[in-house]
C-alpha positions, 0 to 999 in steps of 0.5 A, a space after each residue: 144428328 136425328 135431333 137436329 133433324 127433329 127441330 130444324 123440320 118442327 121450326 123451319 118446315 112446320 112453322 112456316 106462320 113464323 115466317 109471313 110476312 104481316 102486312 105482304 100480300 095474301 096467299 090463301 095456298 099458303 095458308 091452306 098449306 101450313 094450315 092442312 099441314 103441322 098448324 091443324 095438329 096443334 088444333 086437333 092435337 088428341 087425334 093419333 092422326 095428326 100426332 104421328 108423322 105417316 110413314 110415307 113422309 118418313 119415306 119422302 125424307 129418307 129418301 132425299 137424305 139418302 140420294 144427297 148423303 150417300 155422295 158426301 160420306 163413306 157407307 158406314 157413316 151413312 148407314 150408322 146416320 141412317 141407324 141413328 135417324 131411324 131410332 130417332 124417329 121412332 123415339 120421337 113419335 113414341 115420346 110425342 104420342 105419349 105427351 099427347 095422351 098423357 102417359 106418364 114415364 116416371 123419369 125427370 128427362 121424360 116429364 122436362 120435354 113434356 112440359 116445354 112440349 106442352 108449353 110449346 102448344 099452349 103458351 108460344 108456339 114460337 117456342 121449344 121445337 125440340 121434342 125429344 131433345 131440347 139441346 138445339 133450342 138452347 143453342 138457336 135462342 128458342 127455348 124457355 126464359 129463365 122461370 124468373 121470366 116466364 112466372 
């Protein structure tokens, strides 16, 4: 559950550029607002800062999750979802700094979604959203060509 979470926030929440409009009409709050949010951590991506997502917004999320969820599901489900959730979180931001300040997890799981994170920052931010899973951009079309493609 945690990472389908994890890619629907990165592609469809902190992406937004991916969804203007060309040639609408200009919206500078907008762009204010992608901008201040997700954009300025690819800009400004060795700050911890920017890297970590801030306890106040996992709170802002797990609290919506837990009004909605707790009316669709028994309390067990819910709390072994929530369980799942927590510890996906932590796993994401542990993994997601440790890209960012190159630490080096002697494991080929760790180091594939380094590179494709990496990718995702350098090469097509249009591209490989999941973090510590890249199982969801398989399945949605977003993840890397084939290496016959991208070399």
């Amino acid at each position: 559950m945690w990472t389908l979470t994890e890619y629907y926030l990165h592609r469809f929440s902190r992406h937004g550029e991916h969804f203007l409009d060309p040639n609408g009409v200009d919206d500078g709050e907008t762009l204010v607002d992608l901008f201040s949010g997700h954009l300025s951590h690819h800009v400004f991506m060795n700050q911890e800062k920017r890297i970590v997502i801030s306890l106040v917004t996992y709170l802002q999320y797990m609290g919506v999750v837990w009004i909605t969820t707790q009316f669709l599901v028994p309390a067990p489900i819910l709390y072994m979802l929530f369980a799942g959730w927590i510890l996906g979180s932590l796993l994401y931001d542990g993994m997601h700094l440790s890209f960012h300040f190159n630490w080096n997890i002697p494991s080929a799981y760790y180091q594939s979604c380094k590179d494709a994170h990496m990718r995702h920052h350098f090469r097509d931010t249009s591209k490989e959203y999941g973090v510590t899973s890249p199982m969801w951009d398989h399945i949605c079309g977003t993840g890397r060509e084939s290496d016959s493609k991208q070399e």
